[in-house]
C-alpha atoms as an extended CHARMM CRD file, in Angstrom:
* protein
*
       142  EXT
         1         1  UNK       CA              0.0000000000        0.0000000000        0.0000000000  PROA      1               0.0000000000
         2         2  UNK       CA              1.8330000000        3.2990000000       -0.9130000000  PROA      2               0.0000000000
         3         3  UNK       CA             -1.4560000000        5.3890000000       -1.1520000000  PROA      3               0.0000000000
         4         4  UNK       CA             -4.7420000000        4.9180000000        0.8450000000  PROA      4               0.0000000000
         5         5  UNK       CA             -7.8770000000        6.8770000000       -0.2360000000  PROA      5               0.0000000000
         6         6  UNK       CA            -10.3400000000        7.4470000000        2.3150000000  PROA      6               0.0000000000
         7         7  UNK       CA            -14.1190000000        8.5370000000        2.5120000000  PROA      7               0.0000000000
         8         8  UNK       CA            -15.7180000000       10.0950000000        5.2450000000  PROA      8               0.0000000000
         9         9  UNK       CA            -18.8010000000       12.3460000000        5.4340000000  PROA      9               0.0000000000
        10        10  UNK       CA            -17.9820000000       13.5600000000        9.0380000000  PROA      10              0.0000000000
        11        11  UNK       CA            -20.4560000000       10.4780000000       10.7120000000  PROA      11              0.0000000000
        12        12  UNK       CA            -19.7270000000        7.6970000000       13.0240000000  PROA      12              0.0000000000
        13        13  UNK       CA            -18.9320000000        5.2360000000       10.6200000000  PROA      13              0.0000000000
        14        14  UNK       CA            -16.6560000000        7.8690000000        8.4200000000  PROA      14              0.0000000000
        15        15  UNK       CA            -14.8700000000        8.9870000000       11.4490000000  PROA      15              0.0000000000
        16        16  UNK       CA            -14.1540000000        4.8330000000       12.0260000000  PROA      16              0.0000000000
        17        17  UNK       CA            -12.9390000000        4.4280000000        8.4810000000  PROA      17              0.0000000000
        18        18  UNK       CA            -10.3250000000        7.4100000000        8.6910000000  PROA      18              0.0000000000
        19        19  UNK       CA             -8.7320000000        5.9470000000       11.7740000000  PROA      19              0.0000000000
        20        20  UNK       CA             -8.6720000000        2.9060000000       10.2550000000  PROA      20              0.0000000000
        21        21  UNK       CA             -7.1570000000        4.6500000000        7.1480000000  PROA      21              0.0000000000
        22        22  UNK       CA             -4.8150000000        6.8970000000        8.9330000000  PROA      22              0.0000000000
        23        23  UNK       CA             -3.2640000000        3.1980000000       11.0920000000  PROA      23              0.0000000000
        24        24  UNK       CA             -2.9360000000        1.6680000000        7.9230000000  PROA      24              0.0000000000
        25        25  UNK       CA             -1.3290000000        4.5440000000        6.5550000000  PROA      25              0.0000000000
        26        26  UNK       CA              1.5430000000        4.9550000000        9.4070000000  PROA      26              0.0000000000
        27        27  UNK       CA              2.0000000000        1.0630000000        9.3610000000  PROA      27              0.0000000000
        28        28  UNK       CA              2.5330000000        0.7050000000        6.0490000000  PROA      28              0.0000000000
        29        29  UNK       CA              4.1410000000        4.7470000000        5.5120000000  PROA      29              0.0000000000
        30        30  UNK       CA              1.5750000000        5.2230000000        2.9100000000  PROA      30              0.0000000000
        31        31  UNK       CA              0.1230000000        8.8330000000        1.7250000000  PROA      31              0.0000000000
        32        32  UNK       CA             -3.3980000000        9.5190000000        2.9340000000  PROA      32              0.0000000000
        33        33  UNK       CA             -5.8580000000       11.1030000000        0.4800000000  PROA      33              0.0000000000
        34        34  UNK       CA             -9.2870000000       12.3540000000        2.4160000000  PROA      34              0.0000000000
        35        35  UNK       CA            -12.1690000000       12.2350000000        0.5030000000  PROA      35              0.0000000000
        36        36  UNK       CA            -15.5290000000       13.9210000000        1.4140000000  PROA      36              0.0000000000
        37        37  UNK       CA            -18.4840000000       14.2600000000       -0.9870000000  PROA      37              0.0000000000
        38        38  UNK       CA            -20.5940000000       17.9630000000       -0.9330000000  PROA      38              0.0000000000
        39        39  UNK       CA            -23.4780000000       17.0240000000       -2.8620000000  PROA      39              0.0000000000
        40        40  UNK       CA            -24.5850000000       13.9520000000       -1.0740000000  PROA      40              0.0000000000
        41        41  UNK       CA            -27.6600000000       15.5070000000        0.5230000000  PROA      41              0.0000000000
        42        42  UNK       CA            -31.2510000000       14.5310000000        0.9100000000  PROA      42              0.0000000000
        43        43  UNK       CA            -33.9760000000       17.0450000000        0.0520000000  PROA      43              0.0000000000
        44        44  UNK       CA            -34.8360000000       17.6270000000        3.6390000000  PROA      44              0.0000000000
        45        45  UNK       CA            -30.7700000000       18.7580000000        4.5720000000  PROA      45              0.0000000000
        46        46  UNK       CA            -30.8570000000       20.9310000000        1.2730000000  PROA      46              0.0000000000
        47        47  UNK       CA            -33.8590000000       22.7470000000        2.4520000000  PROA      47              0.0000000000
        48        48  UNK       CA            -32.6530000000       22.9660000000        5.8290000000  PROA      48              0.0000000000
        49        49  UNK       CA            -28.8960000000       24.7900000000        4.8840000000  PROA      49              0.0000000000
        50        50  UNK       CA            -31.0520000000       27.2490000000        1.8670000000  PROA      50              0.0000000000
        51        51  UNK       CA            -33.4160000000       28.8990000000        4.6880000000  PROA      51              0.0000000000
        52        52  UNK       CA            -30.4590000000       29.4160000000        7.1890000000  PROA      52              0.0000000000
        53        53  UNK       CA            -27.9440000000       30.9950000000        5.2300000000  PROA      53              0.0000000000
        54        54  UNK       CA            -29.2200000000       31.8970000000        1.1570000000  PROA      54              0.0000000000
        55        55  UNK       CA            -25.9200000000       30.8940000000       -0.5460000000  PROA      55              0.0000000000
        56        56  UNK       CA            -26.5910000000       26.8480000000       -0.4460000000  PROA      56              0.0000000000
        57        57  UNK       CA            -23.3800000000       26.7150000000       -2.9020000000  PROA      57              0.0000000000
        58        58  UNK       CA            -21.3660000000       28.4190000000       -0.0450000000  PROA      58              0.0000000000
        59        59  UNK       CA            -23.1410000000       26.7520000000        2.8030000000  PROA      59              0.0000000000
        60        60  UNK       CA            -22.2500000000       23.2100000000        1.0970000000  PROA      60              0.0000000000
        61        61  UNK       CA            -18.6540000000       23.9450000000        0.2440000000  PROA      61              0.0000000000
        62        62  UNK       CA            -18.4780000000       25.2930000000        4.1650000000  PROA      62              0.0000000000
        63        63  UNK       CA            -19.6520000000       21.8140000000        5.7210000000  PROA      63              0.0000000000
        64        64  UNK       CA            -17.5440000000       19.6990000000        3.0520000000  PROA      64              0.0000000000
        65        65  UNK       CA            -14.3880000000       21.7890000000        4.0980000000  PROA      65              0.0000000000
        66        66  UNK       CA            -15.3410000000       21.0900000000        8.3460000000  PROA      66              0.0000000000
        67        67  UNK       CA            -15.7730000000       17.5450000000        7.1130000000  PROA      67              0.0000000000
        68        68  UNK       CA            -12.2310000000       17.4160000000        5.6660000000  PROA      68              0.0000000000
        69        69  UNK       CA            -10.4670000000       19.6790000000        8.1050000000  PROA      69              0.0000000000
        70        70  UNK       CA            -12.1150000000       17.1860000000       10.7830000000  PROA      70              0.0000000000
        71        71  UNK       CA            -10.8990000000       14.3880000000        9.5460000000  PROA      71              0.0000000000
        72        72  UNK       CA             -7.4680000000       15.5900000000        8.7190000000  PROA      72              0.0000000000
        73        73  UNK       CA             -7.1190000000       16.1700000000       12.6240000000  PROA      73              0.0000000000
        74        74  UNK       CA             -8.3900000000       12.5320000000       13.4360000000  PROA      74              0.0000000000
        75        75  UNK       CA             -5.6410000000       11.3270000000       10.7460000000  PROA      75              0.0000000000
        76        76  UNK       CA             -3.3690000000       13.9080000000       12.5440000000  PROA      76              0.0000000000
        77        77  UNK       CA             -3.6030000000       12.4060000000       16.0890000000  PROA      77              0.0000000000
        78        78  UNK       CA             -2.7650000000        9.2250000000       14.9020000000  PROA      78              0.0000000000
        79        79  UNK       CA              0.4270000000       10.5660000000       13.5240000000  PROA      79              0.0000000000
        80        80  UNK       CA             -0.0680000000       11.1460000000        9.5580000000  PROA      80              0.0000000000
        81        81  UNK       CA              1.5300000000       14.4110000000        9.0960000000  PROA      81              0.0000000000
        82        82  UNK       CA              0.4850000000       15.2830000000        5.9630000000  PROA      82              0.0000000000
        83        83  UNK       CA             -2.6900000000       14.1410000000        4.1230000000  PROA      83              0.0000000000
        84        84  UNK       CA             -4.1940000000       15.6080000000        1.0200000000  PROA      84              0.0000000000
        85        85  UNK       CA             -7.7570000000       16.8600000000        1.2740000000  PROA      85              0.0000000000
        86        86  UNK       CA            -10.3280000000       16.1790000000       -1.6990000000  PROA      86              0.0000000000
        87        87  UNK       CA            -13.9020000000       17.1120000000       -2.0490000000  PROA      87              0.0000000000
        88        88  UNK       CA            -16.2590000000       15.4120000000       -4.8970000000  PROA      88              0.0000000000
        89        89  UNK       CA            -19.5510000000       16.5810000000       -5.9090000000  PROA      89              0.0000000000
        90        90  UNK       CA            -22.7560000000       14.3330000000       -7.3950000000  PROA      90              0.0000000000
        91        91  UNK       CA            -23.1390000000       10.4880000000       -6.5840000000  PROA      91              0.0000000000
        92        92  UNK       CA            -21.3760000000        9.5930000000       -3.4430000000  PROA      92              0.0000000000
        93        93  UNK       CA            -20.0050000000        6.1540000000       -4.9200000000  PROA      93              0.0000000000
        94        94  UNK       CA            -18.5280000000        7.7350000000       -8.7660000000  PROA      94              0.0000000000
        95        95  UNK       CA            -17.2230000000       10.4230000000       -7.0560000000  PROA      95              0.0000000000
        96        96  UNK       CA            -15.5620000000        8.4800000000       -4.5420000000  PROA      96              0.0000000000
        97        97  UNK       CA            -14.2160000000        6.5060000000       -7.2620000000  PROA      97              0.0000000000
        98        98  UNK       CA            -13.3100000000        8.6460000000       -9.5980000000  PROA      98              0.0000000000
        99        99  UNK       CA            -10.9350000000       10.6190000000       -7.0390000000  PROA      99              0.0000000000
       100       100  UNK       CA             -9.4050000000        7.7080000000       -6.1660000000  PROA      100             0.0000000000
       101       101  UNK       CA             -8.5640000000        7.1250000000       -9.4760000000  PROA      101             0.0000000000
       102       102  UNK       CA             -7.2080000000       10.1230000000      -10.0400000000  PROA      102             0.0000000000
       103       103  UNK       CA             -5.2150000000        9.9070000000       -6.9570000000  PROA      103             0.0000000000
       104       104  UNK       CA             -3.7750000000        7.0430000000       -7.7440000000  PROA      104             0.0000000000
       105       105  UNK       CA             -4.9350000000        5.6890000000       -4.5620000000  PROA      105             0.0000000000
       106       106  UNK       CA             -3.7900000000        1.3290000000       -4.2690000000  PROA      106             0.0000000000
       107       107  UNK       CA             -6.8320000000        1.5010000000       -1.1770000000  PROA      107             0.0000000000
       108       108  UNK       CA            -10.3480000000        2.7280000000       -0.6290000000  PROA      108             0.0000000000
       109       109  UNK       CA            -11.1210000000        3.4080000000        3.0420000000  PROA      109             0.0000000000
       110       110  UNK       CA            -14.9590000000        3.5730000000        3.8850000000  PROA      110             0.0000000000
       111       111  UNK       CA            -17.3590000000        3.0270000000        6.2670000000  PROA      111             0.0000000000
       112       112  UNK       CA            -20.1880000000        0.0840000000        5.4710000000  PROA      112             0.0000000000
       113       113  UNK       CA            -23.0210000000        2.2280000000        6.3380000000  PROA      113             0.0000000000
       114       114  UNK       CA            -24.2440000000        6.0450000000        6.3830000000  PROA      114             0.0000000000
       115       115  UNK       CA            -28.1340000000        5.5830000000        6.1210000000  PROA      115             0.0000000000
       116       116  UNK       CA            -30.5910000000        4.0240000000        7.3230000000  PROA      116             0.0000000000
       117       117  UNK       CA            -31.6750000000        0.3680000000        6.0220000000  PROA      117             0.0000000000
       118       118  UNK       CA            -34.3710000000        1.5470000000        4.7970000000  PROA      118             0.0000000000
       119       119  UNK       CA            -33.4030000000        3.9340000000        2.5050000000  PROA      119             0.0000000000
       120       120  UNK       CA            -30.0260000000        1.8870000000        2.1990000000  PROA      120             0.0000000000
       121       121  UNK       CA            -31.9200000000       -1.0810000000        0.3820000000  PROA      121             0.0000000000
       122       122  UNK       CA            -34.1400000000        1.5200000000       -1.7390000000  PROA      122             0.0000000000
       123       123  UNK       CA            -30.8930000000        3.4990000000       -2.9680000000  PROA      123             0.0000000000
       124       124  UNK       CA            -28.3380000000        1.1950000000       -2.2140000000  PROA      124             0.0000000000
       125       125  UNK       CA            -25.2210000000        1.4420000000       -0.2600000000  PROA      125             0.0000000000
       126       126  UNK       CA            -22.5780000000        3.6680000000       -1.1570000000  PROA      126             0.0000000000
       127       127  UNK       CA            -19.6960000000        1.2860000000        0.2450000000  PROA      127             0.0000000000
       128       128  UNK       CA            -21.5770000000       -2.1270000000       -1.8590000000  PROA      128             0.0000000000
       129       129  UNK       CA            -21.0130000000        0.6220000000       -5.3090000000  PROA      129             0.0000000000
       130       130  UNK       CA            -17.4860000000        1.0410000000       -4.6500000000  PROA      130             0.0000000000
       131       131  UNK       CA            -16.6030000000       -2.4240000000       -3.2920000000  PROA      131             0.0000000000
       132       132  UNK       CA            -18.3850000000       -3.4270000000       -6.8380000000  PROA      132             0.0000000000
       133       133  UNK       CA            -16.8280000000       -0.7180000000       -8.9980000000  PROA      133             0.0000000000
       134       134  UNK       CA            -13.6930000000       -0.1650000000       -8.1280000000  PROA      134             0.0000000000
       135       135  UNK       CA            -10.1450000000       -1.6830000000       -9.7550000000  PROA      135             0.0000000000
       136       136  UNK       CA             -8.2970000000       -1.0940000000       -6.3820000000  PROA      136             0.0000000000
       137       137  UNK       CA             -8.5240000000       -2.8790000000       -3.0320000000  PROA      137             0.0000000000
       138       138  UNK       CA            -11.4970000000       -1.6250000000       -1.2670000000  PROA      138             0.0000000000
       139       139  UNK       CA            -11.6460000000       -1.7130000000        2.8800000000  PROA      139             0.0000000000
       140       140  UNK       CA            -14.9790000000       -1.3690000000        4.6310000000  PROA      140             0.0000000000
       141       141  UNK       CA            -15.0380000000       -0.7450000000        7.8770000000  PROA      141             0.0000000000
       142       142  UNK       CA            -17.8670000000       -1.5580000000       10.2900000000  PROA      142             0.0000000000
């Protein structure tokens, strides 16, 4: 492993999967790529950032960046000095993907679950996607 990609949207499960990232990452001296993505929100959140602020662009690319600078301090406790930041927009899943791949990340990082079962058997799971899609190892984390 000589570059680990990993995906976090600032929950329970995404703070898991970047300590898990950021352990493999000092074990094995890897670089750390930390991946959030900005337009992963339901209808409800949307409406809920527009009528507190106006700018929704602004108010989106404000909680992606927490999200990142968040996790870079988790990463940062655990003794990864440096870690590049990343933000994707759209689909969760291609744009996790598609940074890794441009990242030339050798290892996804991700949590196995962000929503509900419900809506996680209606939509499907963002961690199934990538474990399916991807051409690189892919690590999920419980």
């Amino acid at each position: 492993m000589k570059r680990i990609a990993v995906a976090t949207d600032g929950s329970d499960g995404g703070n898991r999967a970047v300590d898990a990232a950021a352990t493999l990452a000092k074990v094995n001296s890897a670089e750390l790529v930390i991946i959030t993505v900005g337009g992963s929100m339901t209808g409800a959140e949307l409406r809920r950032l527009a009528t507190g602020d106006g700018d929704l662009s602004k108010t989106l690319k404000d909680k992606a960046d927490r999200v990142l600078r968040q996790a870079s301090r988790r990463a940062r406790r655990l003794g990864i000095t440096t870690a590049t930041l990343r933000c994707g927009w759209g689909d969760p899943a291609e744009s996790i993907l598609e940074i890794a791949e441009r990242e030339k990340a050798d290892t996804i990082v991700l949590g196995r679950r962000g929503r509900g079962r419900l809506s996680g058997l209606l939509l499907g799971s963002v961690s199934q996607k990538v474990a399916g899609l991807a051409t690189c190892t892919v690590v999920m984390v419980p």
